[in-house]
N, C-alpha and C positions, 0 to 999 in steps of 0.2 A: 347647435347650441354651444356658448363657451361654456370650454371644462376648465376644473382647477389640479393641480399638480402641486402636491404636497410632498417635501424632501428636507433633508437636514442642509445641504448645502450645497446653494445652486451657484455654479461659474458660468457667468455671460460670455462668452467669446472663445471658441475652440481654436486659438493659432497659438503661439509656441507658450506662453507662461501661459495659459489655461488648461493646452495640456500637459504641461510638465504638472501642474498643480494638481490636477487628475489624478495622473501617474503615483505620487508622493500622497494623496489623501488614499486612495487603494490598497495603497501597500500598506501605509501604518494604521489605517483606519478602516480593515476592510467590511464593516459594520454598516459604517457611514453609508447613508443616502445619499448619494453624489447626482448631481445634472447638471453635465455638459450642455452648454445649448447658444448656436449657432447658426448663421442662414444660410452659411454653404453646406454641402450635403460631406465634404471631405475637413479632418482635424487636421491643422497646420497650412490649408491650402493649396500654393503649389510657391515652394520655397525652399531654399537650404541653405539653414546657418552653420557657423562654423565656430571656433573655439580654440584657446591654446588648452594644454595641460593644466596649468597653471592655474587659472582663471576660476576653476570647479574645486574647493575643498575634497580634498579624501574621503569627508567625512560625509559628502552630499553625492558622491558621483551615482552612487544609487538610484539615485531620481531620473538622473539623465540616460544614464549607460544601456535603459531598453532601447533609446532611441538612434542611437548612433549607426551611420551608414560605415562612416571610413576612417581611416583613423592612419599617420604616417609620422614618420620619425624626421623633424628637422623639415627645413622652409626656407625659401630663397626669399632674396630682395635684390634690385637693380635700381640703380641709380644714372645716372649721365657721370657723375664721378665717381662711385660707391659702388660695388656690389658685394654680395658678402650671403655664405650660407650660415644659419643658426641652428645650434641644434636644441630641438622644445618638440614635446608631441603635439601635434594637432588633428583636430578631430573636425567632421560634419554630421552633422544631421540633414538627414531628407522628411520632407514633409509625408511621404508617404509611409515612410520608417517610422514616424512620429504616430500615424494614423493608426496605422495595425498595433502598434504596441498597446495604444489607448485602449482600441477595440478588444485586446486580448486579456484585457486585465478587468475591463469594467463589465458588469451584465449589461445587457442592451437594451434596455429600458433607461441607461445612464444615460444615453446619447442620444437627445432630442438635437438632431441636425436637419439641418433645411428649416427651421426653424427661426424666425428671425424675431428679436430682440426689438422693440421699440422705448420701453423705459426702465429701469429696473431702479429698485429703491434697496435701503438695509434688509427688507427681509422678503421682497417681493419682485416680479420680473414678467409684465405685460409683454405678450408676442404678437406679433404681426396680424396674425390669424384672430384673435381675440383669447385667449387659455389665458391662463394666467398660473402662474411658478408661484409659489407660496414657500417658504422654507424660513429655516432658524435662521441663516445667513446666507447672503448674495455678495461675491465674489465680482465684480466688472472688472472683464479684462479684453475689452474690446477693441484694442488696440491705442492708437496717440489720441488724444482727447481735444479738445479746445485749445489752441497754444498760444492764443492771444497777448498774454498776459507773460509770455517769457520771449526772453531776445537769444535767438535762431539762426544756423549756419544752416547748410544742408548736405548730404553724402547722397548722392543719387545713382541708381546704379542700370543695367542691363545685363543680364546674364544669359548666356544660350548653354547649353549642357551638348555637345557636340560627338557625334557618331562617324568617327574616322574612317580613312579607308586603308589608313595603314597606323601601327603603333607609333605611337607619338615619343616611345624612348626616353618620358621626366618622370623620376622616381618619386619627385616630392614635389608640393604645391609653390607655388611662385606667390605669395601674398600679395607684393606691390612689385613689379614694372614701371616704372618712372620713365623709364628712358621714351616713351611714346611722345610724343606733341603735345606740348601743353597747352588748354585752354576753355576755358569756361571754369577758371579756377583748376583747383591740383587735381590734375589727372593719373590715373594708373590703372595696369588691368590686373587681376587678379586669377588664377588658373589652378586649377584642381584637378588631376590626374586621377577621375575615379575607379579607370580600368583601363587595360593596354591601350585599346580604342577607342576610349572615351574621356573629352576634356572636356568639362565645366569652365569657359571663359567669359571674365564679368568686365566690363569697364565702366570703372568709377570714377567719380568727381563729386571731390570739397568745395563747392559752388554757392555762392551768395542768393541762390535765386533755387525753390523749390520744383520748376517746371523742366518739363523731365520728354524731350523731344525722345522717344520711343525706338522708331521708326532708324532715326540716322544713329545713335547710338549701338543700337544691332547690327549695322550696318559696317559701326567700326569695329565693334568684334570679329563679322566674319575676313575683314581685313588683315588684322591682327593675327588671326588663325591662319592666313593663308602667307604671311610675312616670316612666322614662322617653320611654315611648311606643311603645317598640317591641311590636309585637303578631303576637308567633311563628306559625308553621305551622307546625311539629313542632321541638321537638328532636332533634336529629339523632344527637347522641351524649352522653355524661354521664360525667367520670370524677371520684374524690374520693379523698383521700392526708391523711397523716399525715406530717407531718417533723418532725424534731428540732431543737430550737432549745438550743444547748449555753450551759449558766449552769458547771459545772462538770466535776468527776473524775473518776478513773483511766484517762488515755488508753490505758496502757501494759497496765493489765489489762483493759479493754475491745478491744484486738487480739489478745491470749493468751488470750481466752475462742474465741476462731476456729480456734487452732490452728495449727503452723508453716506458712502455706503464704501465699502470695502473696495480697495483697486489692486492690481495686477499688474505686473509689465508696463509696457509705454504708457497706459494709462494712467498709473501710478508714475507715472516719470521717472522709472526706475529703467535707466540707460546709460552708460559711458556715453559720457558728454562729449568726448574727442571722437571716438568711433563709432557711437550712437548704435553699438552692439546690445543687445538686452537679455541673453541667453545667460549669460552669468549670472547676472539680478535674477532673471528667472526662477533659475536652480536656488539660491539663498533665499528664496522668497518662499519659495515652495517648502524649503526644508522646515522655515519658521512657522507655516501654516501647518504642515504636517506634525511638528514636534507642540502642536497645542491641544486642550480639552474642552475650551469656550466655542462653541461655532455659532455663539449668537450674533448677529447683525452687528450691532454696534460695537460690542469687544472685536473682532474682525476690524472692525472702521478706523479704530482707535489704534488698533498691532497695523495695523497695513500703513495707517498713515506717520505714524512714530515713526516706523523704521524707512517709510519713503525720506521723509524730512528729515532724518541723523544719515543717511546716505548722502542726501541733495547737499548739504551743508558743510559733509565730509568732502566736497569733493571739488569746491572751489579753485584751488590748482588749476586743475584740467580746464575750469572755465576761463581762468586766466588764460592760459596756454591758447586756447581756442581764439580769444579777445586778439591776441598777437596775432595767430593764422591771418584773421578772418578779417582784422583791423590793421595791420602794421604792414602785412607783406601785401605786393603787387599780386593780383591773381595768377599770371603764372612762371610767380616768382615761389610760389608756396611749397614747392617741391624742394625746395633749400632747407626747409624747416625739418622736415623727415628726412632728408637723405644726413645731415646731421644727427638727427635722434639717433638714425641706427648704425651708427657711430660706437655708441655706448656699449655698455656689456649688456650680455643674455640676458642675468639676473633683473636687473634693472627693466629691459626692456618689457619683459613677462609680468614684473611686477607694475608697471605702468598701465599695461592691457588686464591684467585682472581689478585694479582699480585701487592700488593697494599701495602703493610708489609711498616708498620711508623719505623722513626729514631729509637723509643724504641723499638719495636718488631725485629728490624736488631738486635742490641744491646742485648736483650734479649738473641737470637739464638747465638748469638756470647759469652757470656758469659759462666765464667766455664769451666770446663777442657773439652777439646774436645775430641771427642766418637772414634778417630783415634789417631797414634802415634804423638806426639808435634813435636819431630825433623822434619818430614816428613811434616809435615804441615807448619810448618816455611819454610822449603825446597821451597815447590809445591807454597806458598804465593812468594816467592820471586821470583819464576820463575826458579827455579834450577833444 
């Protein structure tokens, strides 16, 4: 027989902004009836995001800081002409560091997992099994939503988390590697030094096309690993994702394809449009849901989506920026375009990745002959 589950405030979808959201309504709310609820049996899945300093206000890292696996002082970048180290802290999260924190903070009655989600409304949330969630306000944060309705780059990635057979000797994480073979659009790999002998190697690509060959992609990481000399004893673990990298439209009916009810994360379209990162928005999201006293449905509906659409709006720039990527340069020609960004100062660059880039840092990046063809770029600017 279906049961009913009554709560003050149920979040659809346990991956990263549902449990940072967790995490933040616990701490300042620990009153609150909270339900997590999810179809996989594990919160965050199996994933690791990552983050500069920067990017997390002072005044929010609260939220995040149970979650954090590693954390390293300064970061590489490699170019074909450019290399250059930075100095900016960077931080990851593991998914499983993500989980136990959850579970350490919330009673266990909060965390209806394996549990899957088939509709959820402002104040209600039908499961798979037939139960049904009842609460003052429903949270969907079940990840990208319908994207129909907006115009789409993609960052596609593959990552293996690598168990060496000897120390790999890099003190600090390599962001982007360009120097690799271009193609399928801007290529680069990414490496994270989690332990003497253990590297995290991800290869990515700003690709016009959301299909995401698995298989050969893994295949050039363990490459890559071995070019640099590292010679694995097992991979330990493998995760690989699709993100959105926003060039343009309809913000406003890409959240009305969800339906009135409170959004989270990608769902909420709350992402750096250029890096199509969501840990940041996360954390500011969570802090604005935690720092309220309404938990009703629709007040929820109303804060979640005000502050989606003064973000989506604020951030135009970036969509431009992407329009050039994605429309002015040759696909793998697009590695001009970044190994010039990082070019620029520190300040600037952190301020670009937190989402925050001032009138002179636009200006900056705008300046100068640009890293793709002028006619083409006049073109793609004027909409032709």
């Amino acid at each position: 027989m279906a049961a009913t589950v009554t709560c003050d405030v149920a979040i659809v979808g346990a991956g990263l902004a549902g449990g940072l959201l967790a995490l933040a309504l616990a701490a300042r709310h620990p009153d609150l009836d909270v339900r997590l609820i999810d179809g996989d049996d594990r919160i965050g899945g199996n994933h690791l995001w990552s983050f500069f300093g920067s990017d997390v206000s002072p005044r929010d890292r609260w939220i995040v800081a149970p979650a954090v696996s590693h954390g390293w002082r300064g970061y590489d970048v490699a170019f074909p002409a450019h290399a250059r180290t930075l100095d900016a802290t960077y931080y990851s999260v593991e998914s499983s560091r993500l989980d136990r924190a959850v579970r350490e903070r919330l009673p266990e009655r909060a965390l209806m997992l394996g549990r899957r989600a088939i509709a959820a409304s402002t104040t209600a949330v039908v499961l798979a099994d037939g139960d049904r969630v009842e609460a003052t306000g429903v949270i969907d944060a079940r990840g990208l939503g319908d994207v129909s309705m907006l115009d789409l780059g993609w960052q596609k990635f593959v990552g293996r988390e690598l168990l060496l057979e000897a120390p790999h000797g890099r003190p600090r994480p390599v962001v982007m590697d360009a120097t690799v073979p271009q193609f399928d659009g801007y290529r680069f790999v990414y490496c994270l030094p989690l332990a003497p002998e253990r590297m995290f190697v991800e290869d990515t690509y700003y690709s016009d096309s959301p299909v995401l060959d698995r298989a050969t992609i893994a295949a050039r990481v363990d490459t890559y690993a071995q070019a640099q000399g590292w010679r694995a004893a097992v991979a330990e673990r493998e995760e690989a994702g699709v993100l959105p990298v926003a060039i343009g439209g309809d913000f406003d009916a890409y959240w009305h394809l969800g339906g009135k009810v409170a959004k989270a994360g990608m769902r909420a379209g709350l992402f750096h449009p250029t890096t199509g990162y969501s840990l940041p928005d996360a954390v500011r999201l969570a802090a604005l849901i935690a720092d309220r006293r309404d938990f009703g449905g629709t007040a929820l509906h109303d804060a979640t989506r005000d502050h989606a659409r003064r973000t989506w709006r604020a951030r135009g720039f970036y969509r431009m920026l992407d329009t050039m990527l994605f429309r002015a340069a040759e696909p793998e020609q697009r590695y001009r375009v970044l190994e010039r960004f990082y070019r620029l100062r520190p300040g600037l660059i952190g301020r670009f990745y937190a989402g925050r880039s001032t009138l002179a840092d636009k200006a900056r990046v705008l300046a100068g002959k640009p890293p793709v063809p002028i006619s083409r770029a006049i073109k793609v600017l004027a909409g032709q």
